[in-house]
Structure formats: structure tokens, C-alpha cells
Phi, psi and omega in degrees: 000141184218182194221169159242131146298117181264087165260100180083067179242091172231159172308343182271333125290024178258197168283114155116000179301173179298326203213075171291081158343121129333123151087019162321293216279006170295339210260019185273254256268019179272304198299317178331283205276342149295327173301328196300288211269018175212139183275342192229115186224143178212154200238150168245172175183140165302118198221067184282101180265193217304346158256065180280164170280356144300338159278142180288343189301322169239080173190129190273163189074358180254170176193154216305154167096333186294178159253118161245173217230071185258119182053035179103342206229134181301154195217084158305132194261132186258166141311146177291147207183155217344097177269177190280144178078356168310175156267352188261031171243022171269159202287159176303101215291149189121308206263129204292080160259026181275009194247337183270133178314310157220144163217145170246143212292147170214146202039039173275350152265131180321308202234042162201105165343092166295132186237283204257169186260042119261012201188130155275175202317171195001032152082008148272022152214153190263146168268353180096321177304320178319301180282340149341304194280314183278337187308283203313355203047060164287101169284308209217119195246144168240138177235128179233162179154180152268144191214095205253025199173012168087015187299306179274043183265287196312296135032254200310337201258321168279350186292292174323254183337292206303343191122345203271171168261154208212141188230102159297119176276083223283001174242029169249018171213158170223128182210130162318072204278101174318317180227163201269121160108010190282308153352286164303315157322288187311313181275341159309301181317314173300314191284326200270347196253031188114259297268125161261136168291128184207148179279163166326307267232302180317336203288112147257132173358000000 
């Protein structure tokens, strides 16, 4: 059995979003038409509320790009971004979300950070997609989204521990290169740790 994973295509990573991906809204008819091709398809999205601890707005003195020192670990501080019930936390206009089984919620404690969409920071909340997956017998998940903190790196690099066998949909992403070249980092990184790179097109029915 195998699923797709929708990571993060919301508005606030779109065009004209709090915190906008270059070449966001390229990747809703990629996704649209992958979706096509699975019977099992779920989606993550950022559901932050509004003290989330990751905005820069709440650390007085701070400003989105700064690093603070939270419980030991180092916090990069953002723009306020998808808080809950917002539009710029709603799926993307466009994007066929009559296809999804479920989604699941990411940065939703307050005083944790969200990466990937099975696990806020260092894996102390569960999102619920792992047992999600096994319920449904899943082996093997393809992830395509937007990634504005590396969600879907991380995505794939915890889909890969945990087991699944795991497929980057490499023209199904958009990701923010904080520094030049991050991108590319990121999908070496997938790859040397499993991950197969594969196009929309590679997909079959």
C-alpha cells in the first residue's frame, strides 16, 4: 500500500503569503495531478496559534531571522504565519482537496516548533500521521509541498527512519533557500539517507 503525502500548500506560502516560497503556486497542479494517481492521499498544514513561540512578534526586540536560545536549542524566529483559523493558514485556492483522506495539524503547542509532518520539534508531539499510515498499511509514501523551514526534508528523513520506503517528488517542491544552495543540500541529504528522487511524470496510476 502506498499513500501520498501534501506538505504544507497553504496560503501564507503562496503568492503574496506572510512568508512566500518563490514558484509556490507552481507546485498545486503538480500536486493536483499526482493526487490523481492514489487512492490514499493526506496532507499536513502549519496550524499555529497566535503565541506560537516561533514568531518573532512574541520576543520583545526581536525580528523574523533573529536566533534565541529556547530550553537549550538554538529558535529561529519567523513572521506571524499560519495562525489558526487564518486565511493564510488555508490550503491553497486551487488545490483539490476533495482528494484528501485527512490532514494533519503541525505547530500546534504553543512552545513547539514544527519541521516535519510526523513530529514537532525533537519528536515531542506526534502528529498523528505515523499511526495514520500504519493503520491504513502503508509501505511506501510519496511527498511532494511547500517548505519553508525544511518541512519536507524533514518529512522524508523521518518518513525514511521510521521505515517507510520513501519518494521525493522532486518537481512537486518548493523550498525557501535561506543561504544559496540549501535546496540542493537538502535533496543530496534525502538521497544519500534512501529517499528516491522521482518526477510527477515517473508516477503510475
Amino acid at each position: 500500500m502506498r499513500a501520498l503525502i501534501v506538505v504544507d500548500i497553504q496560503n501564507d506560502f503562496c503568492l503574496g503569503g506572510a512568508l512566500e516560497i518563490p514558484g509556490g503556486d507552481e507546485v498545486i497542479p503538480v500536486a493536483n495531478a499526482v493526487m490523481e494517481k492514489f487512492s490514499l492521499v493526506v496532507a499536513t498544514r502549519e496550524w499555529h496559534p497566535a503565541n506560537h513561540v516561533s514568531f518573532a512578534a512574541n520576543h520583545p526586540w526581536r525580528r523574523p531571522g533573529n536566533l534565541v536560545q529556547l530550553d537549550g536549542e538554538e529558535q529561529m524566529l519567523w513572521t506571524m504565519h499560519c495562525v489558526q483559523g487564518s486565511f493564510g493558514a488555508e490550503f491553497a485556492p486551487g488545490l483539490d482537496t476533495s482528494k484528501f483522506q485527512k490532514a494533519f495539524a503541525k505547530g500546534i503547542a504553543p512552545q513547539l516548533d514544527n519541521h516535519s509532518g510526523f513530529f514537532d520539534k525533537g519528536r515531542k508531539r506526534s502528529t498523528g500521521l505515523e499511526e495514520y499510515l500504519r493503520e491504513k498499511g502503508v509501505e511506501e509514501v510519496y511527498v511532494l509541498g511547500l517548505s519553508p523551514d525544511n518541512g519536507v526534508r524533514f518529512t522524508v528523513l523521518d518518513a525514511l527512519e521510521l521505515g517507510f520506503r520513501t519518494y521525493l517528488v522532486s518537481d512537486g517542491v518548493r523550498e525557501a533557500d535561506l543561504e544559496a544552495g540549501d535546496s540542493d543540500l537538502a535533496v543530496k541529504e534525502m538521497r544519500e539517507k534512501g529517499a528516491i528522487i522521482v518526477k510527477s511524470s515517473d508516477i503510475e496510476g
